[in-house]
N, C-alpha and C positions, 0 to 999 in steps of 0.2 A: 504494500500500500504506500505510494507518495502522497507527501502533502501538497496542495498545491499554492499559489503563493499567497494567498488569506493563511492558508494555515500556515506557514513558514512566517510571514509578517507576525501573527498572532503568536508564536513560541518564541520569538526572536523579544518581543515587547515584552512576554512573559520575564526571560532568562534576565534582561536587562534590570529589571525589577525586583526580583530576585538579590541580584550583583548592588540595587542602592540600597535595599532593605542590610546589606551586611556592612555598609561602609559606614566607617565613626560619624554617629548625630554631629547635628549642628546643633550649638548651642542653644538653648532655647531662650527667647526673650524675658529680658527682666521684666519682674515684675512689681517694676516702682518707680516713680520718675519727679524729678523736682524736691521740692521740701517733703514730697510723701517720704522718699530715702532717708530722711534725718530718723536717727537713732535704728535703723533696720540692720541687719546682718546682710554685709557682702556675699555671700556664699550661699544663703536661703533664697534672694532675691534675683541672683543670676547674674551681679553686677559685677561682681570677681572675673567673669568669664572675661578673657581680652583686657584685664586692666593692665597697668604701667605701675613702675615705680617713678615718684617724680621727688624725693629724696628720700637722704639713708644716713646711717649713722651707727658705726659699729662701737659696742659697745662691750662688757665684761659679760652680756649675759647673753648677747648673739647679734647675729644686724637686724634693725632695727631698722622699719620702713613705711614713707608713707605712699600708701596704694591712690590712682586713679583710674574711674571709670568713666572714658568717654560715652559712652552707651548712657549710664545712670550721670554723668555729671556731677558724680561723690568723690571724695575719699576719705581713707580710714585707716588706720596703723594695723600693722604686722609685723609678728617678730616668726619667722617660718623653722626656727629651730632653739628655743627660747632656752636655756641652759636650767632653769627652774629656780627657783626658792625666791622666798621674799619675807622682808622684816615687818612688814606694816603692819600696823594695828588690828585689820582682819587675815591680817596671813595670804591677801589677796595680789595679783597681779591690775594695779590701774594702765588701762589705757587711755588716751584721752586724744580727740582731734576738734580742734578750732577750724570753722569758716571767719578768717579775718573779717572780710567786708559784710558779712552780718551781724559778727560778734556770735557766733553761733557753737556753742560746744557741745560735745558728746562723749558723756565717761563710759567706761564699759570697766566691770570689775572681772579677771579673769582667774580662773584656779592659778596656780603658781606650780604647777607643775611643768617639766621640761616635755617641748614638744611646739606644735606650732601654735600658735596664737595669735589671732585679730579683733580687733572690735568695731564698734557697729557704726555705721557710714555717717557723714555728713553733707547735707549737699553742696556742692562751691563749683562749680561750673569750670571749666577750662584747666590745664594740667600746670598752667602758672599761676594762675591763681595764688593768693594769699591762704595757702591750707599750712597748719602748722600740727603736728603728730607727736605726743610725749608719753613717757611711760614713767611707772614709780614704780620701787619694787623694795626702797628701805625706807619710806614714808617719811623722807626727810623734808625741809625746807622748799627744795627744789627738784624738779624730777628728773632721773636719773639720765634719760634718754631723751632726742630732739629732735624731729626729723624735718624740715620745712620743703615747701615750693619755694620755686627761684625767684620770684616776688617780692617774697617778705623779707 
């Protein structure tokens, strides 16, 4: 039995399909946008997907970084290998990122264990932007870590 060319067409579109069905997804779109992103988690929201570092700052406890998402228009601090322990008064890791030109903060309190670590976005539009990224981890005066946009 030969196919004829309907049917040759029709298994060819089949296999094709098949062949996108196994290829790595595309990211799926965020799901936040604007001030909705202030205080949301990079990684629940899809806005990690494609972000940038747009500074760093290596530190005693690992580098230390502040993330941009052009997609979401945020960013947020990350430490991707965070060496662990902290003195502060709840034993916690603070993250913290400022939106300069709104005056806009957002703490995230994180376990203090070693491994990666981020907290949750703020919105500031453009990768120069005035965003600024700090971390505590001996609950002193000043925080321990710094990470800015070329801006500020």
């Amino acid at each position: 039995m030969t196919l004829g060319k309907l049917g040759r067409a029709a298994l060819l579109v089949t296999a094709c399909a098949s062949l996108l069905s196994m290829a790595p997804g595309v990211a799926s779109a965020a799901t936040c946008s604007g001030t909705g992103c202030d205080n949301r988690d990079p990684e629940v929201t899809g806005c990690a997907s494609g972000a940038t570092t747009v500074g760093s700052s290596s530190t005693a406890k690992g580098l230390f970084e502040l993330r941009y998402s052009s997609a979401c228009g945020t960013k947020w601090v990350r430490f991707s290998a965070y060496q662990g322990g902290s003195t502060r008064p709840g034993k916690d890791l603070q993250l913290t990122v400022w939106d300069r030109p709104r005056n806009k903060y957002v703490d995230f309190f994180a376990s203090p264990a070693a491994g990666a670590h981020w907290g949750n976005m703020v919105y500031s539009p453009g990768a120069t932007r005035c965003g600024w990224g700090q971390a505590d981890w001996n609950g002193g005066a000043t925080f321990d870590a710094n990470a800015k946009a070329s801006t500020c």
